[in-house]
N, C-alpha and C positions, 0 to 999 in steps of 0.2 A: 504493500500500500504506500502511496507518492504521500511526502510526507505535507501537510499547509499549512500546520500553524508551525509544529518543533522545529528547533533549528537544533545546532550543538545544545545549546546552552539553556533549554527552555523556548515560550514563545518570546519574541522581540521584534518592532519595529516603530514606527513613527507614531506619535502620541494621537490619534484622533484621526488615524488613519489605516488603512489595509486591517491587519489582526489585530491591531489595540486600540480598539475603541471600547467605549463604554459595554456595548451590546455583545461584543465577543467575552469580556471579563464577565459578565454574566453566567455567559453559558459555561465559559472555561469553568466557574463556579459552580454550576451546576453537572455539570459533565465529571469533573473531578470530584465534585461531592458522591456524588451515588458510586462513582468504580471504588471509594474509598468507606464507603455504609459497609463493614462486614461485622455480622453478629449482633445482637442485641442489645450494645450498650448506647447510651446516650452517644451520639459523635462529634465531632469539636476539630475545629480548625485556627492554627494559630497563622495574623498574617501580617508580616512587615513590609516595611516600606524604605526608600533609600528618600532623599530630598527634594525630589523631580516637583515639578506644578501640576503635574498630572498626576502623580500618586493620589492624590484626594481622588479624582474623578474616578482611577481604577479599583481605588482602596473601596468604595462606596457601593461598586458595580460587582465588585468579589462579593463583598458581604451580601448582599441583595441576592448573586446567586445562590451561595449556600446556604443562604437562611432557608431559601424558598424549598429546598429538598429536603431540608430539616436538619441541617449542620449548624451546630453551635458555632460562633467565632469568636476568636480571642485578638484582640488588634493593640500592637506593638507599639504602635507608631514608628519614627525612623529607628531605624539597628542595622546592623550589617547585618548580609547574608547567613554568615556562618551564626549567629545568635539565634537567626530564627531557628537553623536545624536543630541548635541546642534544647532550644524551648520546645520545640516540636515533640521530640523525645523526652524530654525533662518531664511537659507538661501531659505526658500521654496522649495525645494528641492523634488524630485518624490520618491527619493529610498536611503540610506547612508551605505557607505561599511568602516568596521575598517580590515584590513589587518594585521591580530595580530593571535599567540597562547596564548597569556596570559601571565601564569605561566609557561609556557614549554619551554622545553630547544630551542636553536636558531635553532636546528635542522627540528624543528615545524612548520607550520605555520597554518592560518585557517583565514577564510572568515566570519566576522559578519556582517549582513545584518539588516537594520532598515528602516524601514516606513516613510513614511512624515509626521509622528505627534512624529517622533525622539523616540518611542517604536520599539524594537524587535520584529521581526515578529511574527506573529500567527503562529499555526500550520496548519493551511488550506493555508495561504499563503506557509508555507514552502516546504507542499505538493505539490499546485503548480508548485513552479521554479523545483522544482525534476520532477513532471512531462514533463515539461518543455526540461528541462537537456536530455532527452531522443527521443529529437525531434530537427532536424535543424529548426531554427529560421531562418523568411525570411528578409534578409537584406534590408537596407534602400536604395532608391535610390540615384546616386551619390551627386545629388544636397543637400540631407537630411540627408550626414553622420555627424554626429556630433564631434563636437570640444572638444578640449581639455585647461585647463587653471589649472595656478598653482597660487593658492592666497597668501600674503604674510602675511596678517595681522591674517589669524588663530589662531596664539598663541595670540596675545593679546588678542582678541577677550574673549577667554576661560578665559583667567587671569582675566579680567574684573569678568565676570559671577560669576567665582568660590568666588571671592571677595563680590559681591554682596549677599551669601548666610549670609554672616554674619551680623549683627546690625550695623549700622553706629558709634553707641558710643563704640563698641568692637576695641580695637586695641592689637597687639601682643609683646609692644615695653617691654622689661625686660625678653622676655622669651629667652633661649637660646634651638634651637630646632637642634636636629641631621635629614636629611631626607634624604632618601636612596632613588632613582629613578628605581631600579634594573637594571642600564643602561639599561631603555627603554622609553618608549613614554612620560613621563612624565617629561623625564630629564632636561629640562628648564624650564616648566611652575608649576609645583607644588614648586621647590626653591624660583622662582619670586614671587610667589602670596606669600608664608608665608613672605619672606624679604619686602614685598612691604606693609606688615599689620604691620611691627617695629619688628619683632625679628632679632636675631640674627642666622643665618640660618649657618651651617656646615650644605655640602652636599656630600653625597658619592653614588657612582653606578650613576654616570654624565657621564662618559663618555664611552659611545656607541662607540663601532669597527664594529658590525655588528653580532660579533661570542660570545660576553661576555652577552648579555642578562640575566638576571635572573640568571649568574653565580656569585654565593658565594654571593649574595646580594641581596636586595627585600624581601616582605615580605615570603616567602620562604625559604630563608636562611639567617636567622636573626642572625648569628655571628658578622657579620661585623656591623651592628648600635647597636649590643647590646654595643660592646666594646668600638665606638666611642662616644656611650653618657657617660658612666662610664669614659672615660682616660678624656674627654670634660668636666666632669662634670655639663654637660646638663641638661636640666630639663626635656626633653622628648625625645623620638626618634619615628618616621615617618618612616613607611617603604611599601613601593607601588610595586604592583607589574608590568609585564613588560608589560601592557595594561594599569596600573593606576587604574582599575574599584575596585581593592582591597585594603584594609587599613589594617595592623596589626601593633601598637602601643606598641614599650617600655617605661617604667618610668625609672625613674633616676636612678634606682639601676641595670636600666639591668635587671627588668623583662617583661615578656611578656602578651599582654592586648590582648586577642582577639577575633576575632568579636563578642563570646556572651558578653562578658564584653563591649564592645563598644555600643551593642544596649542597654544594662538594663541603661549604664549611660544615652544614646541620650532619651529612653524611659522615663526614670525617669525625666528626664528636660524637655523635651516636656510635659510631664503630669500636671508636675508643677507649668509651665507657662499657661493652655488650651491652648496646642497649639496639644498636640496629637490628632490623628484624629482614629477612630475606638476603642478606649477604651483596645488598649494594641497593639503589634508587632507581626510582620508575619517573621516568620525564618522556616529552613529545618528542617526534624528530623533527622539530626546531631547535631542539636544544644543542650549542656549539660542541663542534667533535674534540672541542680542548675540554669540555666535562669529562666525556668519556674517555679520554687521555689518563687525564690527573683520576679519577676514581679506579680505573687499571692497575695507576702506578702504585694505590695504595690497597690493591688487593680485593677490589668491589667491584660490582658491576655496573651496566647502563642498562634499563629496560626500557625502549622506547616505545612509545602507543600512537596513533593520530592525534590531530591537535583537538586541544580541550580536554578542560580538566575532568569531567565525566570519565574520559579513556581512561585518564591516568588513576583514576581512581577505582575503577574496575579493576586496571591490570594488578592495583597493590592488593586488593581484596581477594583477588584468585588466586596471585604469588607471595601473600603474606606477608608484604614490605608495609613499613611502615612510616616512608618519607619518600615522597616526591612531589611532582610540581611541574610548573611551566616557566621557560624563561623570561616569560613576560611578567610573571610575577606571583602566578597563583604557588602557594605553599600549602599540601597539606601534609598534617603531622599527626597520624590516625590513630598515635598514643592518646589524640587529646581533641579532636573535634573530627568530625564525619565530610568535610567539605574544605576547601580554602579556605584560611585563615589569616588574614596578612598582620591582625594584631599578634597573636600567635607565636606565628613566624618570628614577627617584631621585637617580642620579648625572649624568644627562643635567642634573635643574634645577639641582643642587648645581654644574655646572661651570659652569652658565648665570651662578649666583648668584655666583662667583668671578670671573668675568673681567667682568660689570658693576661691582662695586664698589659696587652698592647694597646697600641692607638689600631683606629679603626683599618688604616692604609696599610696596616703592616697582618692584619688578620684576614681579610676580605677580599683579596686578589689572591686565590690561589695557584689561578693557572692563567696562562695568556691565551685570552681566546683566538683560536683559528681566523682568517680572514673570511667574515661574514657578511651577507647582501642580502637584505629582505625589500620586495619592491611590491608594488600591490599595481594592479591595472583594471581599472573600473570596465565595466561593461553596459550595452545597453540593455542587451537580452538576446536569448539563443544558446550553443555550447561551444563557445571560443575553444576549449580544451577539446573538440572532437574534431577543429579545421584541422586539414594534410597538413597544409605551414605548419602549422604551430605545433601538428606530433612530430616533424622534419626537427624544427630548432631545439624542441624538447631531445629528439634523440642525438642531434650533433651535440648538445651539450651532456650527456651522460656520455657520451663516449673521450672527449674533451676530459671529463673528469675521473674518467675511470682510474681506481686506485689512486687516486690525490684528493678525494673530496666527497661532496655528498651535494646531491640535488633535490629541492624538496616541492611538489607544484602543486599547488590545493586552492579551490572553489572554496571560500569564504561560505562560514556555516549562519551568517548571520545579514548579509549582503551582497550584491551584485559585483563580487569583487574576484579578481585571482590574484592571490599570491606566488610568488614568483620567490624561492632562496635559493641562493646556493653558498656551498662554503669551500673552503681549500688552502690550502698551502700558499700558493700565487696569489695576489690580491686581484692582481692587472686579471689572470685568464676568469675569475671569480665575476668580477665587474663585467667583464665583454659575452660572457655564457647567459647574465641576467640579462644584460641589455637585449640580448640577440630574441631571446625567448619572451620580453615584457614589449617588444616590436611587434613581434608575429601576432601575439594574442589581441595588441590593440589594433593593430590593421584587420584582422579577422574578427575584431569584434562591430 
């Protein structure tokens, strides 16, 4: 079955348009309420939100569907992603909704949906509610329509947990830490928890309008805490993206740490202590082949999946690892939450950064990444990836790079886009293989 609303990542696109309108969050509410009615308890739905101005109109259209089938709903207000799965599970919960685009502009938005044991759905389940979605749902009787409630203590709650990932004898006090919220979901609770472990917390991308999300800040647009930790003379910078599920890290000098470099540190300290679980880290194949280099030379492995954290989280689940990630920035650490976490993460480098005793520049560069080329080439519509050209330029460059490198070509799960990587040894043949192949696709598009 052709998938219309799921993409990777949940549903997702333009606020008041195509799948996220008011009238589809409905149904998604309805549709997912009933595949999620099993047994004869009362059922109940927990649902967050990230900062967006459209969050009200879909937060409102969620609840209206679930009540109507007779789901209880529990509403969060803003929290990152990874909170809600926690609450989901915490609060026993049948079904859990984050009302977020992520990294996308506020124009965005999109519907993540997770299970009662606070995992992302499957893809039978996903299939499901789509099926679902194409059928009117029969409503609850009057007596059975379900309620609505707004809980107050959700952020604490999260603060606690995210706290509890760390070692009781780890404390944060002497560090001076920049954290960027990308004015979104995170914008109280990731400040609090690092202030509340003894740092000295400077915080920017706090304050939310509704329309500045992920604008100029987060880990996205990393001008803004590069500059603030260099004028701060900080010892690190913290930058989340507008969901929180992502972590991208500066050092003191304003350079940038990311996600491969986040997992070989967590990998390497996990190893160190037995505390790694599966005998090395599950990442995408975007992830640079200088990761898989440096986790080699220390005895681990690389498991790589397709892009998006769902894969990566499948594959830890069926190979019993218990760290991986994306290098864009998702971290998950399945000692301690069910999904991305980039606060998490956050505190995991922050304790790493504590009991080395170095500055951040001398911990956080472990390997030199390979020369890498990520290019994206919009489309209007059709299968640019099935034109002759463009399987011709895709195959002169896998042979181009054969045994020097890696090519990576993938349809965007989320938009009209092809990504275009490659990596290698040679910077110069790296750049002229993407260029050649980001040609083809856009004359053929």
């Amino acid at each position: 079955m052709a998938r219309k609303y799921f993409g990777t990542d949940g549903i997702r696109g333009r606020a008041n348009d195509g799948v996220m309108t008011a009238e589809i969050a409905l149904k998604v509410g309805q549709a997912a309420g009933h595949h999620f009615m099993r047994g004869a308890h009362r059922h109940r739905v927990v649902i967050g939100k990230d900062t967006r101005l459209s969050g009200y109109m879909m937060e409102n259209a969620l609840v209206a569907g679930f009540t109507s089938v007779g789901m209880d709903v529990i509403m969060t207000g803003p929290l990152p992603t990874p909170a809600v799965a926690l609450l989901t599970r915490e609060m026993r919960a049948d079904i859990g909704v984050m009302i977020s685009a992520s990294h996308n502009p506020f124009e965005d938005n999109g519907i993540k949906l997770f299970g009662p044991d606070g995992f992302k759905l499957s893809d039978a389940d996903e299939l499901a509610i789509e099926r679902a979605l194409m059928e009117v749902q029969p409503l609850a009787q009057a007596e059975a329509i379900g309620r609505a409630r707004r809980i107050e203590d959700a952020r604490g709650r999260y603060i606690h947990a995210i706290k509890q990932s760390l070692p009781d004898n780890i404390r944060l006090d002497g560090l001076k830490v920049v954290v960027d919220c990308a004015n979104g979901a995170a914008y109280t609770v990731a400040p609090a928890a690092i202030w509340e472990l003894g740092a000295d917390v400077i915080s920017i991308g706090v304050e939310p309008n509704g329309t500045n999300i992920n604008a100029g800040v987060g880990s996205t647009a990393l001008d803004a805490v590069k500059a603030r930790v260099v004028a701060e003379g900080a010892d690190i910078g913290i930058a989340l993206d507008g969901d929180a599920d992502r972590l991208i890290v500066v050092d003191e000098k304003g350079q940038t740490v990311d996600g491969d470099q986040i997992m070989a540190l967590i990998g390497r300290n996990y190893a160190s202590k037995g505390m790694l679980k599966g005998g090395g880290v599950v990442a995408t194949v975007m992830s640079n082949l200088g990761l898989e280099r440096f986790l080699d030379s220390e005895g681990l492995s690389l498991v790589r999946t397709k892009v998006g954290d769902r894969y990566v989280l499948e594959a830890m689940r069926a190979g019993g690892y218990n760290v991986g990630g994306e290098q864009s920035g998702h971290m998950i650490l399945l000692d301690h939450a069910t999904t991305g976490d980039g606060s998490i993460a956050a505190l995991t480098v922050l304790g790493a950064l504590v009991q080395s005793g170095k500055r951040a520049s001398e911990l956080l560069h472990l390997f030199d990444p390979v020369p890498q080329l990520l290019r994206n080439v919009r489309y209007a519509g059709g299968a640019p990836l099935e034109n002759l050209a463009v399987k011709q330029a895709i195959a002169d460059a896998e042979a181009a790079l054969s045994g020097k490198g890696r090519l990576v070509i993938r349809p965007s799960g989320t938009e009209p886009v092809i990504r275009v990587m490659a990596e290698g040894d040679n910077a110069a043949q790296v750049e002229q293989v993407v260029n050649d192949i980001c040609t083809a696709v856009a004359e053929a598009a």
